[in-house]
LOVEX-460011 format. One record per residue: x, y, z of N, C-alpha, C, CB in turn; residue number from 0; chain. Coordinates in Angstrom, 3 decimals. Glycine has a CB too. Layout:
! LOVEX-460011
> X, Y, Z, X, Y, Z, X, Y, Z, X, Y, Z, NUM, A $
...
END
This chain:
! LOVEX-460011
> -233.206, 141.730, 41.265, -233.833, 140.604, 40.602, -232.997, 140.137, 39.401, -235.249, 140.979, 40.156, 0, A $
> -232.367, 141.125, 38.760, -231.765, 140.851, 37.603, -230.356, 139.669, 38.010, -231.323, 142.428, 36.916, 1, A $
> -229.897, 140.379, 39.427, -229.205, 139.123, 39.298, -229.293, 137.757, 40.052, -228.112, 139.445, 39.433, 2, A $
> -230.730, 137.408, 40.012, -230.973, 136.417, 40.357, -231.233, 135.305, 39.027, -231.963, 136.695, 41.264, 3, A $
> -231.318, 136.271, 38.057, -231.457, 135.713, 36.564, -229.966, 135.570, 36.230, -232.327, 136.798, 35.400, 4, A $
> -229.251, 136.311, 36.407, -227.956, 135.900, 35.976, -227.159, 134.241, 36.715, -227.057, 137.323, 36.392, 5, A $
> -227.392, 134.497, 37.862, -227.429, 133.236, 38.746, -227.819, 131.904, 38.168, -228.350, 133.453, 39.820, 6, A $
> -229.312, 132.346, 37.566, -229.900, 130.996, 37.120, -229.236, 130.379, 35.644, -231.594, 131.242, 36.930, 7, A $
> -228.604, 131.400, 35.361, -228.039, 131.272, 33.967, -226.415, 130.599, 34.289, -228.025, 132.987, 33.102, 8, A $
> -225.936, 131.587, 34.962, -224.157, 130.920, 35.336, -224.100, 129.693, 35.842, -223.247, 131.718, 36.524, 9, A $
> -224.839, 128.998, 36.400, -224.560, 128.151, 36.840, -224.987, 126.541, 36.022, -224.987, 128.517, 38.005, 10, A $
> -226.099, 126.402, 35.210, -226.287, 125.685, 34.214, -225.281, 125.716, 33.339, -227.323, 125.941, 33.704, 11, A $
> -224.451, 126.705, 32.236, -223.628, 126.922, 32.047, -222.505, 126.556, 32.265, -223.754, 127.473, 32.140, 12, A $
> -221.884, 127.153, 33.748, -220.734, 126.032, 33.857, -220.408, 125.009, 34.092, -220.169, 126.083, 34.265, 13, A $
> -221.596, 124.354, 34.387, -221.660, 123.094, 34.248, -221.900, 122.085, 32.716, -222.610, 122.961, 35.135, 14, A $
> -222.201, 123.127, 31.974, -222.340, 122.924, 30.519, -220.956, 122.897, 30.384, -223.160, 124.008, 29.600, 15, A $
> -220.348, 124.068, 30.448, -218.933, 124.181, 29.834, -217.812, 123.160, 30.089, -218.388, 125.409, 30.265, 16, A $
> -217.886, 122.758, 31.741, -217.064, 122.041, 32.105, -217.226, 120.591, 31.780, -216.952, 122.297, 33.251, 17, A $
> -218.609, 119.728, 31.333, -218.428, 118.815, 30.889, -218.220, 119.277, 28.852, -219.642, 117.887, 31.579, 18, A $
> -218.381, 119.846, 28.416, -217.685, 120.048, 27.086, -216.504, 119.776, 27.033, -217.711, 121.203, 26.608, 19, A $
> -215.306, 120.537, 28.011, -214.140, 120.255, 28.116, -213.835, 118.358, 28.195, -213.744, 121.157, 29.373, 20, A $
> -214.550, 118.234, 29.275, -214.248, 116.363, 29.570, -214.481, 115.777, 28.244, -215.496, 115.423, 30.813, 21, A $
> -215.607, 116.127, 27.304, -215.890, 115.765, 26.312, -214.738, 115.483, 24.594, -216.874, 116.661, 26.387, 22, A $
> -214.259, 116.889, 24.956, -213.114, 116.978, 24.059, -211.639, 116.343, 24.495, -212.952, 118.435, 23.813, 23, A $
> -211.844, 116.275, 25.763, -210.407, 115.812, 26.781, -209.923, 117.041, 26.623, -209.167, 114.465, 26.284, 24, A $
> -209.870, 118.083, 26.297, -208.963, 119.192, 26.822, -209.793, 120.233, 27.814, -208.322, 120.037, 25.498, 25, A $
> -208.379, 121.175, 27.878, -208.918, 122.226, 28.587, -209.252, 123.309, 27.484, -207.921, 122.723, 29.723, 26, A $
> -210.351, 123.911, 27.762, -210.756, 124.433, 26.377, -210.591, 125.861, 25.758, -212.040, 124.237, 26.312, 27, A $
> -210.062, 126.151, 27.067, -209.114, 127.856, 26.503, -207.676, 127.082, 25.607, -208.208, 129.220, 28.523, 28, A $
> -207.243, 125.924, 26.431, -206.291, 125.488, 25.190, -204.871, 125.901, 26.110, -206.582, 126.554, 23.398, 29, A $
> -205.189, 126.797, 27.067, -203.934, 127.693, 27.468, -203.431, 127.025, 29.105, -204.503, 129.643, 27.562, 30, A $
> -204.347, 125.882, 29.410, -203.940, 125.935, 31.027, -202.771, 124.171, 30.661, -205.992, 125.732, 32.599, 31, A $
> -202.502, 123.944, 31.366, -201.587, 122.801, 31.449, -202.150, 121.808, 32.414, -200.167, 123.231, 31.879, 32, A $
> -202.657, 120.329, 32.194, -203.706, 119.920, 32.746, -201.990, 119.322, 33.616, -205.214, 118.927, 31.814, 33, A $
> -201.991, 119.340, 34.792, -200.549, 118.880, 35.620, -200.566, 117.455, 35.727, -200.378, 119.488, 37.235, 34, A $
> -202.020, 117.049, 36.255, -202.149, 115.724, 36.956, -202.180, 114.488, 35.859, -203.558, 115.736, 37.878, 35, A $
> -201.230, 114.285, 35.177, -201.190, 113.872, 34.261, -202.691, 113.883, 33.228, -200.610, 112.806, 34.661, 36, A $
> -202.247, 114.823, 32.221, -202.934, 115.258, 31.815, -204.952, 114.630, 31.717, -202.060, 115.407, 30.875, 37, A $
> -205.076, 114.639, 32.781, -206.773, 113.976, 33.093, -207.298, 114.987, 33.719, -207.028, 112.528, 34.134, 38, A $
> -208.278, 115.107, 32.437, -209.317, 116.232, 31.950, -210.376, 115.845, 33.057, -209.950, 116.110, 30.147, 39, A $
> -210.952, 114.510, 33.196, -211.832, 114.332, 34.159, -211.238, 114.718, 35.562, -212.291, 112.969, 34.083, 40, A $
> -210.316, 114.685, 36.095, -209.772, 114.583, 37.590, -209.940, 116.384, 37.916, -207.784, 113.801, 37.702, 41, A $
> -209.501, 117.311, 36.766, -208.999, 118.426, 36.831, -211.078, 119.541, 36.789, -207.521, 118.523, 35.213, 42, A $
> -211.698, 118.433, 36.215, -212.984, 118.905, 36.566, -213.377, 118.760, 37.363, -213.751, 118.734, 36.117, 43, A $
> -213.121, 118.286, 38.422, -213.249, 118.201, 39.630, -213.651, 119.622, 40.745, -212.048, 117.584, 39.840, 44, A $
> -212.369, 120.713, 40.123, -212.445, 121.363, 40.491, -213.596, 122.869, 40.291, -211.467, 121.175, 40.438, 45, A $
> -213.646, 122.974, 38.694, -214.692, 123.797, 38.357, -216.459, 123.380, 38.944, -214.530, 123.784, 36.748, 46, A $
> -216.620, 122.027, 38.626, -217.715, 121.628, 39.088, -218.138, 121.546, 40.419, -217.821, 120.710, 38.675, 47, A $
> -217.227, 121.429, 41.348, -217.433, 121.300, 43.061, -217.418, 123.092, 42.923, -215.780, 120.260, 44.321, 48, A $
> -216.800, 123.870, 42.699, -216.603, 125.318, 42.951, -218.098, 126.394, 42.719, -215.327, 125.753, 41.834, 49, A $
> -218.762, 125.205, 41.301, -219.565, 125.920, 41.493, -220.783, 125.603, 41.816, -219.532, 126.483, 40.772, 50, A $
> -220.839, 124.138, 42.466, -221.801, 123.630, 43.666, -221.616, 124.598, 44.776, -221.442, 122.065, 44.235, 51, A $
> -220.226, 124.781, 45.066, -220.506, 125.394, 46.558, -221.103, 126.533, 46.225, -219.233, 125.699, 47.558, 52, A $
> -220.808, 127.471, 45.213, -221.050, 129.015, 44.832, -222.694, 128.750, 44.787, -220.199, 129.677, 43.124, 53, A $
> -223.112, 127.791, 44.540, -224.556, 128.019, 44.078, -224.972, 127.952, 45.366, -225.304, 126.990, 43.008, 54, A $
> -224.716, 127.212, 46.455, -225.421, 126.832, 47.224, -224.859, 127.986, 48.486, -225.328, 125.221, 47.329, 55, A $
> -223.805, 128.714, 48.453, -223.653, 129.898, 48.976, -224.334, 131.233, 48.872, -222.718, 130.047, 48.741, 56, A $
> -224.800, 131.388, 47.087, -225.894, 132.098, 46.977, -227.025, 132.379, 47.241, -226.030, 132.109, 46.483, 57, A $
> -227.353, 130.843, 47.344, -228.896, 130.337, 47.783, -229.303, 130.375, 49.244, -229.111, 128.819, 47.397, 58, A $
> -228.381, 130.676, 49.802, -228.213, 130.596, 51.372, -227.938, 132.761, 51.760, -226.267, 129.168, 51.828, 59, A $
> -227.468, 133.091, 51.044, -227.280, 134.490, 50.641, -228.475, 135.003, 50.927, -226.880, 134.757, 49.227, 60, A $
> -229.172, 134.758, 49.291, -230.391, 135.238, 49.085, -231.342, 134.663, 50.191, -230.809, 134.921, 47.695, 61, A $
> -231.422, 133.573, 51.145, -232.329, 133.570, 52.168, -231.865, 134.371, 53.175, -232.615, 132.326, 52.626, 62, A $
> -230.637, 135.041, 53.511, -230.231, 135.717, 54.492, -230.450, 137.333, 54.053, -228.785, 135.248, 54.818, 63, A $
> -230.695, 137.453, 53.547, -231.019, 139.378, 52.949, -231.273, 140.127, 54.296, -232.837, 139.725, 51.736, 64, A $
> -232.115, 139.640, 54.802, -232.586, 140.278, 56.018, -231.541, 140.316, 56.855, -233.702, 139.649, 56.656, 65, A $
> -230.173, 139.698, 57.348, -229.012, 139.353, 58.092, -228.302, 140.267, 57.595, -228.440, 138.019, 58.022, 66, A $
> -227.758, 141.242, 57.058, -226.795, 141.605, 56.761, -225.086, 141.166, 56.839, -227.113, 142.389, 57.158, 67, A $
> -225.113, 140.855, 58.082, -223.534, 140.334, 58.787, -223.531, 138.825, 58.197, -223.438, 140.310, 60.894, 68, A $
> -224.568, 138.021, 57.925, -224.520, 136.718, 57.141, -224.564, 136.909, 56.034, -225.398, 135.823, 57.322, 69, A $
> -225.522, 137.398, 55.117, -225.414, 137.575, 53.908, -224.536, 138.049, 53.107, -226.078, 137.989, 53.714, 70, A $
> -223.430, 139.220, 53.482, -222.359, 139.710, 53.287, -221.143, 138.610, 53.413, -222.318, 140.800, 54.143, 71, A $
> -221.367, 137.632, 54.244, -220.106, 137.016, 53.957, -220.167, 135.641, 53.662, -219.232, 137.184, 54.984, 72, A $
> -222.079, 135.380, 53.388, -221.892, 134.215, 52.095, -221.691, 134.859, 50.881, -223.204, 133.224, 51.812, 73, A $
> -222.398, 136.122, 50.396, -221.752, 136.411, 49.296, -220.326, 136.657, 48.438, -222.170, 137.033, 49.282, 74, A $
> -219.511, 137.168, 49.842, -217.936, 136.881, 50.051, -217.378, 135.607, 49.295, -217.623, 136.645, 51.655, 75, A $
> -217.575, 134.841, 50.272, -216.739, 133.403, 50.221, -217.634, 132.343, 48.984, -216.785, 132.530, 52.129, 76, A $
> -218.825, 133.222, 48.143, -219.550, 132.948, 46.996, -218.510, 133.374, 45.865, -220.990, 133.736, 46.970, 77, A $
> -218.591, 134.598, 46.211, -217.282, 135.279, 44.928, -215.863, 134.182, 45.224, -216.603, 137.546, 45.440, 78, A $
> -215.059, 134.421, 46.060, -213.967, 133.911, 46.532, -213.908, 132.807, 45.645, -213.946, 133.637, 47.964, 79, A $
> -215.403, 131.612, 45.642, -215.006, 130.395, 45.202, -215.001, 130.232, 43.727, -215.788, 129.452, 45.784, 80, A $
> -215.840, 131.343, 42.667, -215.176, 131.561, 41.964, -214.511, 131.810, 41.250, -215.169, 131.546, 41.939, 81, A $
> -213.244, 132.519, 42.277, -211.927, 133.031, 41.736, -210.944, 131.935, 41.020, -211.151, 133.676, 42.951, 82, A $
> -211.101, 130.598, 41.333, -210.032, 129.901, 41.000, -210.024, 129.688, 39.567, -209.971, 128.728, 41.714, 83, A $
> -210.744, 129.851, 38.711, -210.456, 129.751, 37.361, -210.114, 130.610, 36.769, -211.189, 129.399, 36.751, 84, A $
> -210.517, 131.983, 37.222, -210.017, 133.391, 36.134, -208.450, 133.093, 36.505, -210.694, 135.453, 36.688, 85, A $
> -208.079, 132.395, 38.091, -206.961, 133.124, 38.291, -205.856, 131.747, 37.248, -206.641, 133.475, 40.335, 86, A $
> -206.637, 130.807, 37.274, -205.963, 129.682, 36.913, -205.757, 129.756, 35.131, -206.876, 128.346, 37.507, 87, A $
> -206.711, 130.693, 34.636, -206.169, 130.824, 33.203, -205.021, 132.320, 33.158, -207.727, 131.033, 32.026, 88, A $
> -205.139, 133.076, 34.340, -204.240, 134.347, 34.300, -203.023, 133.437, 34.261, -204.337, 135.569, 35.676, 89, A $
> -202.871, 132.614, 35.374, -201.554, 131.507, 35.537, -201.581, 131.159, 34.001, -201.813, 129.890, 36.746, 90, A $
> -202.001, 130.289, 33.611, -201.834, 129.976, 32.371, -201.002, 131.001, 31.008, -203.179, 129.712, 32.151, 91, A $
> -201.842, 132.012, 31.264, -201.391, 132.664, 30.332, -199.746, 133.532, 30.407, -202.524, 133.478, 30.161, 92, A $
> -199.554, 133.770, 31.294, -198.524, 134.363, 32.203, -197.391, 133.010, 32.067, -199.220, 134.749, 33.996, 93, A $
> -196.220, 133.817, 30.826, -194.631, 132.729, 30.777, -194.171, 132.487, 32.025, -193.180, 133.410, 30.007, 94, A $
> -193.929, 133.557, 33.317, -193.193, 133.395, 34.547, -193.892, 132.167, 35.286, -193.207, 134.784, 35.438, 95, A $
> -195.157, 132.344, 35.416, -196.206, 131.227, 36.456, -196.777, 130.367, 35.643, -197.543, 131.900, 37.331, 96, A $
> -196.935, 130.116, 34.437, -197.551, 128.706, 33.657, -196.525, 127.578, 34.093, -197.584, 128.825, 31.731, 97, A $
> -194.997, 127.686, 34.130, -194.442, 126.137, 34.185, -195.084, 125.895, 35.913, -192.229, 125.968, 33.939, 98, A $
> -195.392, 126.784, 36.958, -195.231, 126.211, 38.200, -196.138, 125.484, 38.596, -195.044, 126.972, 39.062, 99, A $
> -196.438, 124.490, 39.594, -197.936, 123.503, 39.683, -199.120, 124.440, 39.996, -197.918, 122.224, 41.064, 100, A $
> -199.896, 124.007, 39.502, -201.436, 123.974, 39.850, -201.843, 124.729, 40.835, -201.919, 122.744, 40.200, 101, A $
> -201.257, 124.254, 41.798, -201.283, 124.745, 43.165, -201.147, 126.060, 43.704, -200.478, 124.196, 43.708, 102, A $
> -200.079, 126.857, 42.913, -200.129, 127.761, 43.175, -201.099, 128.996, 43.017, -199.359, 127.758, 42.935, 103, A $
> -202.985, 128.315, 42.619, -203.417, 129.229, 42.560, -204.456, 129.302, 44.001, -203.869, 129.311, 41.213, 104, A $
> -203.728, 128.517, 44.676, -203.985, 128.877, 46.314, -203.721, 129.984, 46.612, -203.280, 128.186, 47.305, 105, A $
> -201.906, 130.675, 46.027, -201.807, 131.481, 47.350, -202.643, 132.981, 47.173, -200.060, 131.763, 47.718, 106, A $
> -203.366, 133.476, 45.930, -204.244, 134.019, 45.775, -205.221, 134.005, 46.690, -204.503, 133.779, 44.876, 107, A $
> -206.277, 132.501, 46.588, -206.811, 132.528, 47.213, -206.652, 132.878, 48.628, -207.095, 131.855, 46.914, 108, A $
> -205.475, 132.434, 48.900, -205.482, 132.173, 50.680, -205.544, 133.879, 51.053, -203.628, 131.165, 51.506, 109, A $
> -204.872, 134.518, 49.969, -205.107, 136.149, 49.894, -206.440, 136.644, 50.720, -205.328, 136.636, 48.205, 110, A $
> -206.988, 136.032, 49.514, -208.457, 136.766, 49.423, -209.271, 136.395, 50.936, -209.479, 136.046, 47.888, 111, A $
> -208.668, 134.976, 51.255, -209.747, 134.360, 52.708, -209.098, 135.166, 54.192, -209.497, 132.092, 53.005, 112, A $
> -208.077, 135.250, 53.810, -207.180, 135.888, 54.892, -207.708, 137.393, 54.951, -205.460, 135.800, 54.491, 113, A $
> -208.221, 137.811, 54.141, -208.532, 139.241, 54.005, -209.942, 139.438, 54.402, -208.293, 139.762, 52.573, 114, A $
> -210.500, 138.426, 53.974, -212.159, 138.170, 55.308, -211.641, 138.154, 56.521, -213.212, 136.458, 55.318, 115, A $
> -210.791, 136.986, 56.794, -210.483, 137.001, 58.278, -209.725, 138.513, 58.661, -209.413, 135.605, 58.650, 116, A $
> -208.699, 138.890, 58.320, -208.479, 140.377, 58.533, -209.644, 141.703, 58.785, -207.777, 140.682, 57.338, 117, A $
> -210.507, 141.380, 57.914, -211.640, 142.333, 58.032, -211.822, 142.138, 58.776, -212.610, 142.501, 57.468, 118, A $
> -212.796, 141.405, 59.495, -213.558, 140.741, 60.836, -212.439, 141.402, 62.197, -213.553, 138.529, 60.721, 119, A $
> -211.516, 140.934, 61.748, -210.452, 141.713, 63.112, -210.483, 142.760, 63.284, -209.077, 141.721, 63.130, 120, A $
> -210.176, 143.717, 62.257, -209.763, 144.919, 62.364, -211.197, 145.779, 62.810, -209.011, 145.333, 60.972, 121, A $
> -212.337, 145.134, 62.181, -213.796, 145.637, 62.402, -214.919, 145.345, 63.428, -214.356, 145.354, 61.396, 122, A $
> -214.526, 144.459, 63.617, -215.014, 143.457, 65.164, -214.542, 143.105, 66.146, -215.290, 142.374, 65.136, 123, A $
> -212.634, 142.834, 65.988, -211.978, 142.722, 66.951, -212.198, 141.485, 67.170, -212.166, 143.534, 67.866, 124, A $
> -213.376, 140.549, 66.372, -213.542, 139.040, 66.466, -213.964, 138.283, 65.169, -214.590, 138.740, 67.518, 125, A $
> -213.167, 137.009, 65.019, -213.977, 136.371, 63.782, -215.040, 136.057, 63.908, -213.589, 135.352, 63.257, 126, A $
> -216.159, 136.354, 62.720, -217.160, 135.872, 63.346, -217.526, 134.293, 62.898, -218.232, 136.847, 63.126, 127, A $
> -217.917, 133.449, 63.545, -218.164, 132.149, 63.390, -218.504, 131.777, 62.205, -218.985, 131.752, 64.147, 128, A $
> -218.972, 132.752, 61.305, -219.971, 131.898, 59.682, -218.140, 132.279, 58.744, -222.355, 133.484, 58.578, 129, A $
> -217.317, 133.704, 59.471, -216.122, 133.843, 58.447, -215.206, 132.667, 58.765, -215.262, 135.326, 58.588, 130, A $
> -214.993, 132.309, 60.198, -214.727, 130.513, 60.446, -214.951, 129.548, 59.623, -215.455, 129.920, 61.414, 131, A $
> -216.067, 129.157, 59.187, -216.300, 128.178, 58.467, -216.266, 127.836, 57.272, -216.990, 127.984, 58.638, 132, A $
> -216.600, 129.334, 56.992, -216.109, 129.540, 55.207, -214.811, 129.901, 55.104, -216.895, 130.782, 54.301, 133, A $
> -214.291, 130.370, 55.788, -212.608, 130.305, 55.137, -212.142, 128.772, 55.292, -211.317, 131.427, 56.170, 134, A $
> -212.412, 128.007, 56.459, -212.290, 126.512, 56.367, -212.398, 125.801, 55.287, -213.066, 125.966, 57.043, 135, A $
> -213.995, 125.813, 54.955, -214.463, 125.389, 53.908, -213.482, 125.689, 52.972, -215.673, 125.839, 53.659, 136, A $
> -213.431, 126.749, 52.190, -212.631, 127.243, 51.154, -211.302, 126.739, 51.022, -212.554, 128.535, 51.255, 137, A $
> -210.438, 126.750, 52.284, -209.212, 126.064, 52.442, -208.966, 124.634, 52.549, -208.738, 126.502, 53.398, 138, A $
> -210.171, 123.892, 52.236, -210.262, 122.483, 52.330, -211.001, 121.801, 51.575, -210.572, 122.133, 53.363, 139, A $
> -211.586, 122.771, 50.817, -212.443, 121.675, 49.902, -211.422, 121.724, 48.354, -214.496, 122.343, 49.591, 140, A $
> -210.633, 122.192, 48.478, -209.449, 122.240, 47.559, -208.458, 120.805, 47.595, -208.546, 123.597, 48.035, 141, A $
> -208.300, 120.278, 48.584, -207.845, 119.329, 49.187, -208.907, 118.200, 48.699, -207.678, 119.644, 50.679, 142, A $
> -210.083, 118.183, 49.237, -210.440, 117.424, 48.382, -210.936, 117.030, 47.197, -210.702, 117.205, 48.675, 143, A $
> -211.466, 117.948, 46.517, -211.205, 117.874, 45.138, -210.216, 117.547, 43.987, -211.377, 118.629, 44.985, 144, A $
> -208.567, 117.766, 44.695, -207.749, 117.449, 44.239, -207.350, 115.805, 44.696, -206.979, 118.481, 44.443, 145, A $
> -207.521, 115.429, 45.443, -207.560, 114.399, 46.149, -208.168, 113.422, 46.132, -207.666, 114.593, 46.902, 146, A $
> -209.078, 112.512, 47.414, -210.147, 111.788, 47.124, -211.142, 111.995, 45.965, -210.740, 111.819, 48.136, 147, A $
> -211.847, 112.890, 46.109, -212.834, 112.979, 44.869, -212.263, 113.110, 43.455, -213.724, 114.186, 45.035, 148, A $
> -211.475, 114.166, 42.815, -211.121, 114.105, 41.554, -210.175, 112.897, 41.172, -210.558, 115.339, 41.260, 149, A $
> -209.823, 111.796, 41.875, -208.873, 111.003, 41.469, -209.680, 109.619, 41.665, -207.479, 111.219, 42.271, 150, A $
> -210.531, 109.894, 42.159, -211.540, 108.388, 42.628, -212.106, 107.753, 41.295, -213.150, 108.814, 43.737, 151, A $
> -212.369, 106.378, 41.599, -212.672, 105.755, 40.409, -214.207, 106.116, 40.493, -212.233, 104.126, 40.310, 152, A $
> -214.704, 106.371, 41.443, -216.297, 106.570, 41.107, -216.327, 108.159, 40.145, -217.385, 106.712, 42.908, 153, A $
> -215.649, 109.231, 40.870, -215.726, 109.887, 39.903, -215.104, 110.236, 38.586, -215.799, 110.481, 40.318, 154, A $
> -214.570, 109.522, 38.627, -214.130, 108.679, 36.909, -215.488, 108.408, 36.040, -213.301, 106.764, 37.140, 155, A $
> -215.824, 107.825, 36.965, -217.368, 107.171, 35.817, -218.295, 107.888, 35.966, -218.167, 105.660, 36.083, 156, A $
> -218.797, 108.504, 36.881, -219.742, 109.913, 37.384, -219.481, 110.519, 36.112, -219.197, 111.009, 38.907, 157, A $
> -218.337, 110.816, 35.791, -217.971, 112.440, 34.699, -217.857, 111.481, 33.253, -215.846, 113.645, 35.172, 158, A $
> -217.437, 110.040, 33.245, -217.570, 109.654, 31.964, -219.276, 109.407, 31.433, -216.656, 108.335, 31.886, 159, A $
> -220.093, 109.058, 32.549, -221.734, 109.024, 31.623, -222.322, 110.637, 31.903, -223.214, 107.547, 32.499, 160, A $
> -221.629, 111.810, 32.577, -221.982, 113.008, 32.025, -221.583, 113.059, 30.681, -221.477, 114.065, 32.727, 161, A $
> -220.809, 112.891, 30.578, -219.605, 113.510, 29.544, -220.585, 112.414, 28.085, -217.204, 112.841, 30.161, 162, A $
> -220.913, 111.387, 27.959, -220.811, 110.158, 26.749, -222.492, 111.163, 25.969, -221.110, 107.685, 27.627, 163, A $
END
């Protein structure tokens, strides 16, 4: 139960946090390098979709309890999604990997999704259809976030009357 309270808490939160950042125009550890020319709104894109999906992976979790083989690997690809910021301020902080793009905090990820799909093999001998979709998912909603949505003029103005 307790961490269903934590849940209800993380996720108001980062959505708090991440429009603060839009608010100030920076990134607010101070330490990441906004690439896309420096637009604070475009680059929120990513925290805020990450932790739509996480919420709604949880929520789908916690109705699967009884599933084990489902619930285990929405909670998976729940964590997975959000890895991209711890790993994106480790990048940051780190002289060797701060000059390189953005991007490179895929190949982490692709780590971590590849290693669901690996499990499933080595333990089943088959993927199972829900680790299909969420490694998909995961490998593509990156794409668009960076892409159509974080660069669109609608969500330009979406994040400027959060943000005012």
């Amino acid at each position: 139960m307790a961490s269903i309270f934590v849940f209800a808490l993380m996720v108001p939160l980062a959505y708090a946090t991440t429009i603060a950042m839009v608010r100030r125009g920076i990134d607010l550890s101070g330490d990441l390098s906004l690439s896309i020319g420096n637009d604070v709104v475009h680059q929120a894109a990513f925290p805020l979709f990450n932790t739509l999906i996480f919420a709604v992976l949880v929520i789908m979790a916690v109705a699967y309890r009884g599933r084990p083989e489902i619930h285990k690997r929405l909670m998976l690809f729940a964590n997975i999604e959000l890895m991209p910021a711890p790993l994106a301020h480790f990048i940051g902080h780190s002289p060797v990997l701060a000059p390189l793009p953005g991007v490179i905090v895929m190949i982490p990820i692709s780590i971590f999704v590849f290693a669901a799909v690996g499990r499933d093999l080595l333990v089943a001998r088959r993927i199972h259809p829900l680790t299909w979709g969420l490694a998909i998912l995961r490998m593509v909603s990156g794409f668009f976030e960076a892409g159509p949505i974080g660069s669109s003029v609608v969500w330009h103005h979406l994040l400027g009357w959060l943000a005012r």
